[in-house]
C-alpha positions in Angstrom: 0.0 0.0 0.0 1.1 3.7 -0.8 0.5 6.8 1.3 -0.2 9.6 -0.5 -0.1 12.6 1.6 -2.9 15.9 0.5 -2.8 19.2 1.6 -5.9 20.5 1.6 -6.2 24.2 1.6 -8.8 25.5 3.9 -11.2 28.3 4.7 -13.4 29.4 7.5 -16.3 31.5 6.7 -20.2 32.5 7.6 -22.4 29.4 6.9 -25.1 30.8 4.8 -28.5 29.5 2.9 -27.2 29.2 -0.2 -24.7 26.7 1.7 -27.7 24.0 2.5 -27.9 22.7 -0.7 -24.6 21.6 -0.7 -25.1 20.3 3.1 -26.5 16.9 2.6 -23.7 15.0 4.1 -24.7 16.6 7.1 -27.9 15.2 7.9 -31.3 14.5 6.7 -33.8 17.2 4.8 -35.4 17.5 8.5 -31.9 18.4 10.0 -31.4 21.1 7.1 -34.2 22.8 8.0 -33.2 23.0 11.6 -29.8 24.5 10.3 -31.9 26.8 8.0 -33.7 27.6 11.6 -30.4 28.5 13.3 -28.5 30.2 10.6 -31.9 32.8 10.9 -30.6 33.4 14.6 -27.6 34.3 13.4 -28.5 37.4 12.4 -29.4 38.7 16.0 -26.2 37.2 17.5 -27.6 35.0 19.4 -25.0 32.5 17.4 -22.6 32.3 14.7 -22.7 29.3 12.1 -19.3 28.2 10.5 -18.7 26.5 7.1 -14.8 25.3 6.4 -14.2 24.8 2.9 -11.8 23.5 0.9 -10.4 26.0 -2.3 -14.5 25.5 -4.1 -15.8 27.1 -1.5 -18.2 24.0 -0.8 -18.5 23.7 3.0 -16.9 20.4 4.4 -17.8 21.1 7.8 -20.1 23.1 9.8 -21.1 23.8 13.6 -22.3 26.4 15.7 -21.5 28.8 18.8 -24.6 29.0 20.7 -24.5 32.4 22.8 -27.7 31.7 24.9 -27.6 28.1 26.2 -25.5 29.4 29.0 -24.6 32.8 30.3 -20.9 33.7 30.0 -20.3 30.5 27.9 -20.3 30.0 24.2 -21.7 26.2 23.8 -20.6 24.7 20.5 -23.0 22.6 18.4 -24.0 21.2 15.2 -20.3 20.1 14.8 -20.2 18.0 11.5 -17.4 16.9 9.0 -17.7 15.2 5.9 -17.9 11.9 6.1 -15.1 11.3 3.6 -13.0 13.8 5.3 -12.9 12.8 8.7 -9.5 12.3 10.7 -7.5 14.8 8.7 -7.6 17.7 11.3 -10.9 19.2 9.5 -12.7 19.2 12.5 -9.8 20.4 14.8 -9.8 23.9 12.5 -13.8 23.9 13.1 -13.5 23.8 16.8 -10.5 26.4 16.6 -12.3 29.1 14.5 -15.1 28.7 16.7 -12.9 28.9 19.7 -11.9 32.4 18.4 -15.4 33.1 18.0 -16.3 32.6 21.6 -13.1 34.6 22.7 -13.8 37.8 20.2 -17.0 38.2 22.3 -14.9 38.4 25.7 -16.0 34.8 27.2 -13.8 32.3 29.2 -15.5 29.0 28.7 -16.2 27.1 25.5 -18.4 24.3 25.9 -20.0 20.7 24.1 -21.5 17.9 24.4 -20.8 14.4 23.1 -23.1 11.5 22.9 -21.9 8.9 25.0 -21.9 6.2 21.6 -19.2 8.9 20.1 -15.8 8.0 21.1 -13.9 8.9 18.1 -15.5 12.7 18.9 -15.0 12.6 22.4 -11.2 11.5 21.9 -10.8 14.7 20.0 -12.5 17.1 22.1 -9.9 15.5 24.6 -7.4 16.2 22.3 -8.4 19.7 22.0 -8.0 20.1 25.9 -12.0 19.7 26.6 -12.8 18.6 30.2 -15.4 16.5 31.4 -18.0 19.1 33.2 -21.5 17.8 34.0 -23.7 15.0 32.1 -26.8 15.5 31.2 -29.6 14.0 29.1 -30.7 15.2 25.7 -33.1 14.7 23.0 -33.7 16.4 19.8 -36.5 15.5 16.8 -35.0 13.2 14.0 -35.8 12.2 10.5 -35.9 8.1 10.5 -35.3 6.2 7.0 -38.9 6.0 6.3 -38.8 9.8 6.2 -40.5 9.9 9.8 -40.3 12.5 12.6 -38.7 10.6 16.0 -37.2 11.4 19.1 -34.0 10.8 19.7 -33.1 10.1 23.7 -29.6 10.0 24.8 -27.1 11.1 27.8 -24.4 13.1 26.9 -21.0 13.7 28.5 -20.8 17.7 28.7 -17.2 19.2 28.1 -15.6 22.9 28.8 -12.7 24.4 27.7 -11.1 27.4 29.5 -9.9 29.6 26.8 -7.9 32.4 28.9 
């Protein structure tokens, strides 16, 4: 087997509408819309909504900074990187753009949480210096493969950075 190493150049803008349709690896049509929810908050700063992508301009990743969930605290969510791209440092530019995000607006504490069933992102959120803060559990409407509406019920680990 040959390794063949690619540098991938990388930019980190606004998420925007015109992004969804490019999205799909993201989620279903039912978790677009909720992104098409958020990226209207965006607008009042209650959140920002990130795309990194490569030299088309196409997003590859996307997540959030959530302004609201708790004061003093910008709580990162949404995090998502393409499939195909995972494990080459994509997600670690995500979480440090965002990062900046959170300190531009004068706060101390980035925070996430991780699904308990998600090592692989929980091992990078370590990585990423992320502590283990408070568990909690969550629930959020998803689409199933029938095209249905159900809830999804899990605990999640809840992690915070200090960024001073």
């Amino acid at each position: 087997m040959r390794v063949i190493d690619v540098v991938l150049s990388l930019t980190v803008r606004e998420l925007t509408h015109a992004d969804l349709a490019s999205c799909g690896w993201a989620g279903t049509p039912l978790h677009l819309a909720g992104m098409a929810r958020q990226l209207e908050r965006v607008r009042s700063g209650e959140v920002d909504y990130l795309a990194v992508c490569a030299r088309n301009d196409l997003p590859i990743a996307k997540g959030g900074v959530d302004y609201l969930v708790e004061h003093g605290v910008g709580t990162l969510w949404q995090l998502a990187v393409h499939p195909a791209l995972q494990s080459c440092g994509i997600g670690t530019v995500l979480i440090s753009a965002a990062e900046q995000r959170i300190r531009d607006r004068g706060l101390r504490y980035a925070q996430l949480s991780v699904e308990d069933d998600n090592p692989r992102a929980r091992t990078l959120y370590e990585r990423l210096g992320y502590l283990v803060h408070d568990r909690r559990p969550e629930a959020w409407d998803e689409q199933a493969p029938d095209g249905t509406t159900r809830r999804h019920e899990t605990i999640c680990t809840v992690m915070r950075k200090d960024l001073s």
